[in-house]
N, C-alpha and C positions, 0 to 999 in steps of 0.2 A: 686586933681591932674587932667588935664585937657588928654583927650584919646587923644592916639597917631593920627597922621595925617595921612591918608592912601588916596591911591589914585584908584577909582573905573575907570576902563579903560574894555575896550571889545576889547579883542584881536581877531582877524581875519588872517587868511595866505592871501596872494591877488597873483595873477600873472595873471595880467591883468583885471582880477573881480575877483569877490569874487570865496576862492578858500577853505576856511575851517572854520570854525570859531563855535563861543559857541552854536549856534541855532542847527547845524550840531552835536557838538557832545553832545547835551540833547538829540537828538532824537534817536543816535548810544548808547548812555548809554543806555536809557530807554530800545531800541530792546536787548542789552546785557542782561540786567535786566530781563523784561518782556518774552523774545522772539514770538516779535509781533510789526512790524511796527506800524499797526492799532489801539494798547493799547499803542504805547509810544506816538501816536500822540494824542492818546484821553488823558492822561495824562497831556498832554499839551497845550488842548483845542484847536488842530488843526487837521483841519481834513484829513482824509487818504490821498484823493487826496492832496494835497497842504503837505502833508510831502513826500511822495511817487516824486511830484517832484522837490521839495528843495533835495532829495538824490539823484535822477536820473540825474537833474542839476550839482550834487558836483563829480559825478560820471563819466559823460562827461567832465568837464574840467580837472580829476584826471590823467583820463584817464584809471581806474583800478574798479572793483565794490567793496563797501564797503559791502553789504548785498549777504548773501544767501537766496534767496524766496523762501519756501516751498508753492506747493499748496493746498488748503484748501480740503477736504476729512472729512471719518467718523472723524477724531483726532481732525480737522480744520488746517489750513495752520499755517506758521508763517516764520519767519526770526530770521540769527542769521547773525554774523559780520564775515566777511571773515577773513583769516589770516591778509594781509594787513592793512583790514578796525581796527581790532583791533589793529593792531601796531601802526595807525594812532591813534588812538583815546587816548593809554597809552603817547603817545609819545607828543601828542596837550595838553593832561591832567598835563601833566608834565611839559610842558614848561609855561603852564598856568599860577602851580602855582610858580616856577621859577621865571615868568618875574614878576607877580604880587609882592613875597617879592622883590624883585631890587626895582619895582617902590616905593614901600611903604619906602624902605632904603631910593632912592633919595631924596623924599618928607621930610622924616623926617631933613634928612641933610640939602635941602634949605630952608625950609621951618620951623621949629620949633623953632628957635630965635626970628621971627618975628609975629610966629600963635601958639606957643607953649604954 
């Protein structure tokens, strides 16, 4: 039996440029996870700077901060997700996988008579 047809899409929010999207919230997971900007970005083979401002970026066009910064001391520093930034992230997660089963429905519907 041949595997269902699914559709691999990168969902992004826009209003006017880039305004949210999956890079944004691997790096909001992993500080959830981790709590440490600088471990979610080394997780992901990027480095501090260049997450620090892909967030400070998503932050300014939000309009809202997604992160709390601790600074670093005897314990060390770290971040965790603000109210907001977490509701963003449950709420982007959600729709993710939402839209992703729609698109996988559509495809199979036009799609599977003819690739099926």
């Amino acid at each position: 039996m041949a595997e269902q047809i699914r559709v691999a899409a990168s969902l992004r929010l826009v209003r006017g440029d880039k305004l949210f999207g999956p890079g944004v919230a691997r790096l909001l997971s992993g500080v959830e996870e981790l709590g440490s900007l600088r471990r979610s970005a080394a997780r992901m083979q990027m480095s501090y700077n260049k997450a620090w401002g892909i967030v400070h970026a998503c932050e300014e066009q939000l309009g809202f901060a997604l992160l709390e910064r601790r600074i670093g001391g005897a314990g060390g520093g770290g971040a965790e997700l603000t109210e907001k930034g977490r509701a963003l992230l449950r709420r982007y997660l959600s729709f993710e996988r939402q839209a992703h089963d729609l698109l996988d429905r559509l495809a199979a519907e036009q799609f599977s008579d003819l690739l099926g």
